[in-house]
C-alpha positions as CSV (number, residue, x, y, z in Angstrom):
1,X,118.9,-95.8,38.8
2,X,117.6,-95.7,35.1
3,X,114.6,-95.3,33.3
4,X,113.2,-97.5,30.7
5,X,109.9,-97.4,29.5
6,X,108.6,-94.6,31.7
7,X,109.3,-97.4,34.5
8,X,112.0,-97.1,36.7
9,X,115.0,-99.7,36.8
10,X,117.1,-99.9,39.3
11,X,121.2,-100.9,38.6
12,X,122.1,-100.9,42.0
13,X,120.8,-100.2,45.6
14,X,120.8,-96.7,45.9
15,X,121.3,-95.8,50.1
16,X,121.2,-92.2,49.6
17,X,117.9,-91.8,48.3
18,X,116.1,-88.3,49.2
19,X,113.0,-90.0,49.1
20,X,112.7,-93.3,50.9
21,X,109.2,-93.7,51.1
22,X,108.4,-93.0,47.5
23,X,111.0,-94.7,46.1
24,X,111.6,-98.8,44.9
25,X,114.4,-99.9,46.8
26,X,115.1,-103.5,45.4
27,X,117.8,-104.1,43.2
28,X,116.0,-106.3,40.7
29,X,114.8,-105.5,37.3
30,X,111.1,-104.3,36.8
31,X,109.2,-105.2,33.8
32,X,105.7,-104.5,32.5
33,X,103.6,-107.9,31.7
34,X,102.2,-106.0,28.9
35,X,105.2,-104.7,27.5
36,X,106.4,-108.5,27.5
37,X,102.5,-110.1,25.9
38,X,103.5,-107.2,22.7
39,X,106.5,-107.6,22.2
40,X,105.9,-111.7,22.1
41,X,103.0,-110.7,20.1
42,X,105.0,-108.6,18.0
43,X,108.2,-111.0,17.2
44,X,105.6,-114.0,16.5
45,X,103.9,-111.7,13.3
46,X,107.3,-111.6,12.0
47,X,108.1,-114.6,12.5
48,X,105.1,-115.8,10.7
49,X,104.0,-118.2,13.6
50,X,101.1,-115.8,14.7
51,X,97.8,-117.6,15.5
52,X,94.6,-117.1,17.6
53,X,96.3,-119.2,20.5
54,X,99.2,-116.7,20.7
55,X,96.2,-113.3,20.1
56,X,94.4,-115.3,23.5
57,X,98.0,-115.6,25.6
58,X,99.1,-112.1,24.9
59,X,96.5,-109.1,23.3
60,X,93.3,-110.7,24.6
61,X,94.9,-111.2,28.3
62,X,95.3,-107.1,28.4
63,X,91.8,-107.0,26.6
64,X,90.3,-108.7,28.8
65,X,91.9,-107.2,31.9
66,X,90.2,-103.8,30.1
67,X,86.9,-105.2,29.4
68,X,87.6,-104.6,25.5
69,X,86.1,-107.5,23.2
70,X,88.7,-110.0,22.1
71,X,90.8,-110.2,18.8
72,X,89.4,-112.9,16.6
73,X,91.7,-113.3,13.8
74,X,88.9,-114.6,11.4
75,X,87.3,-111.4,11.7
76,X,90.4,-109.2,10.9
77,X,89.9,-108.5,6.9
78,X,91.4,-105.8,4.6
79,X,88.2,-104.0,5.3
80,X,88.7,-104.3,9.5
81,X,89.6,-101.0,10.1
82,X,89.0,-98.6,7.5
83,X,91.6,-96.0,8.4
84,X,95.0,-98.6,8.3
85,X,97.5,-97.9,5.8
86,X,96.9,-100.4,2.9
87,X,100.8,-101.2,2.9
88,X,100.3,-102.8,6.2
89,X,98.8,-106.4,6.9
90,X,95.8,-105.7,8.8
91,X,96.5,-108.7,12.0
92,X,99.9,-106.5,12.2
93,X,97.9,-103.0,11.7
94,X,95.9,-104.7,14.7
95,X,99.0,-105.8,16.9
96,X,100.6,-102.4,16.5
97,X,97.6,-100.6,17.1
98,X,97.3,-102.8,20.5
99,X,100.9,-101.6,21.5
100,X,100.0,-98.0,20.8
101,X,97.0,-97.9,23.0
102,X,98.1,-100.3,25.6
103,X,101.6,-98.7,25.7
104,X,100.3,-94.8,25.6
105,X,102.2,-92.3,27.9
106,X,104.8,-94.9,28.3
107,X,107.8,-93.4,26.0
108,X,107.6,-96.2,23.5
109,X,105.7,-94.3,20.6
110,X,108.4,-92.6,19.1
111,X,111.3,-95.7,19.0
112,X,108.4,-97.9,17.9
113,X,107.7,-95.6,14.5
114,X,111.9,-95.5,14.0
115,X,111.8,-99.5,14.6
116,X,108.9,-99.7,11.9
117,X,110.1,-96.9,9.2
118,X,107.2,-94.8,9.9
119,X,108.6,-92.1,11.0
120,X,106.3,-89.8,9.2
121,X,103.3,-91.1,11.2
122,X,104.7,-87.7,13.4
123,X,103.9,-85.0,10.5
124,X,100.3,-85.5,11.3
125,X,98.8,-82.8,12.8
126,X,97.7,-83.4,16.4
127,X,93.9,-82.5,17.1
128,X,92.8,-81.1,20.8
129,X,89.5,-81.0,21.6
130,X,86.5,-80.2,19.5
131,X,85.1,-76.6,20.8
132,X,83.7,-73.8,19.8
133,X,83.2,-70.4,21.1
134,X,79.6,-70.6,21.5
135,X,80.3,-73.2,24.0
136,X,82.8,-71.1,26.1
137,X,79.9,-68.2,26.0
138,X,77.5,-71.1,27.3
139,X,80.0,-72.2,29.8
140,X,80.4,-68.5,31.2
141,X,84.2,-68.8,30.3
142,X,83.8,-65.2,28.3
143,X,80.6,-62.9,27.9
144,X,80.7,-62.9,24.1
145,X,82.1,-65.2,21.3
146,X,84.2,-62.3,20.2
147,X,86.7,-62.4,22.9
148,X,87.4,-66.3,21.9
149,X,91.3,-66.6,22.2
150,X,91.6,-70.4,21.0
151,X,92.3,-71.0,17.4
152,X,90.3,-74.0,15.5
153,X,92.0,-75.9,13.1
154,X,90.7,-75.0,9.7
155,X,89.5,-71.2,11.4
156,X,86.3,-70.0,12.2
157,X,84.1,-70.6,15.4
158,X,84.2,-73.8,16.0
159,X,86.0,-77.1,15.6
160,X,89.4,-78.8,17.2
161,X,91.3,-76.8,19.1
162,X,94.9,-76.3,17.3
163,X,97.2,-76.6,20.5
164,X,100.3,-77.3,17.4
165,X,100.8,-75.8,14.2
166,X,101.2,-78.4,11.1
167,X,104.6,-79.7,11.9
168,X,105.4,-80.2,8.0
169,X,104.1,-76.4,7.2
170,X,106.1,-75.0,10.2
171,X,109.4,-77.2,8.9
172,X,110.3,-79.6,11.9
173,X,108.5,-82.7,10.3
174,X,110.3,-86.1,10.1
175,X,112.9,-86.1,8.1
176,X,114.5,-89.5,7.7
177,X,118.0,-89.2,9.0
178,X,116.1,-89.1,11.9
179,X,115.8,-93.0,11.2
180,X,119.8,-93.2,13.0
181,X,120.7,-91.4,15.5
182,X,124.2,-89.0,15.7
183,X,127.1,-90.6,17.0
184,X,128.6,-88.9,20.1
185,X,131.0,-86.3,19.4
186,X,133.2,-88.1,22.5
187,X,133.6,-91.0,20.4
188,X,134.4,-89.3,17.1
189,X,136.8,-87.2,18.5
190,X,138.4,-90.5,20.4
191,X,138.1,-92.6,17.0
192,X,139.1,-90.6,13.7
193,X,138.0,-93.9,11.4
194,X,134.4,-93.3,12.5
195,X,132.2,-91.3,10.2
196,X,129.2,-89.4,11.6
197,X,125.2,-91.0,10.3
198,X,124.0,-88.9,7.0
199,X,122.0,-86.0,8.2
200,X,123.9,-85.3,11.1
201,X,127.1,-83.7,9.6
């Protein structure tokens, strides 16, 4: 049994499963539709061959299955979405935006950003919620706003909760040997005419 995807796969009928009832016992590959619609989605961008009749057989099939409006293409301009990177087309800042929210939670984020060369996309601080220490008083949490624990990003009394320090401050942001893995030590050792990735000596 494997996991791919945050979904299991099974390799082989597994008879001495401690959970029976909880557990997929068929011996055929699972996949995720929507998995499948992006990455057709995905590969026809790149290929150049992506058109409104593709957007309505993959994105707006999971869009509509969410109630979310559809993705015209005519209406996708430079000035779409004002927050996308300007290196990026904005149909593809669309598609990939579509993975990231249709795919959340499912372990795809991270390969997706190697697979891209974004890599730094991860030295963004991440934001909990917005708070303040008034509010904790109000919700009877503490008697006073002087006994607020939580820090706020940027200080004071109020504002996102900081659950992570800057990444890039603390020194464990992306570096970009991260881009290639190590090679196992297993195989080095068993082939001398390998040469471990940059980064990783």
């Amino acid at each position: 049994m494997a996991t791919e995807g945050g979904y299991w796969i099974y390799k082989h009928m597994n008879t001495h499963d401690p959970y029976p009832l909880t557990a997929n016992s068929s011996d055929a590959p699972l996949f995720r539709m929507g998995e499948v619609m992006l990455n057709y989605a995905e590969a026809t961008w790149e290929l150049g061959a992506f058109d409104q009749d593709v957007a309505d057989k993959t994105i707006n099939k999971l869009r509509e299955r969410a109630g979310v409006a559809p993705m015209l293409l005519p209406d996708i301009t430079a000035s779409f979405d004002p927050k996308r990177e300007s290196s990026i087309d904005p149909v593809l800042w669309e598609i990939r935006r579509e993975r990231r929210v249709e795919m959340m939670a499912d372990g795809f984020r991270f390969n997706d950003l190697r697979r891209w060369k974004k890599g730094e996309y991860v030295n963004k601080q991440k934001l909990g919620r917005w708070y303040s220490a008034e509010q904790l008083v109000e919700d009877g949490v503490i008697s006073n706003e002087s006994q607020c624990k939580l820090k706020f990003i940027g200080g004071g009394n109020e504002g996102y909760i900081e659950f992570f320090g800057d990444p890039v401050k603390e020194g464990y942001g992306w570096k970009d040997y991260y881009y290639l893995y190590p090679l196992p030590l297993n195989d080095l050792a068993l082939n001398p005419q390998l040469k471990q990735n940059p980064g990783w000596e």
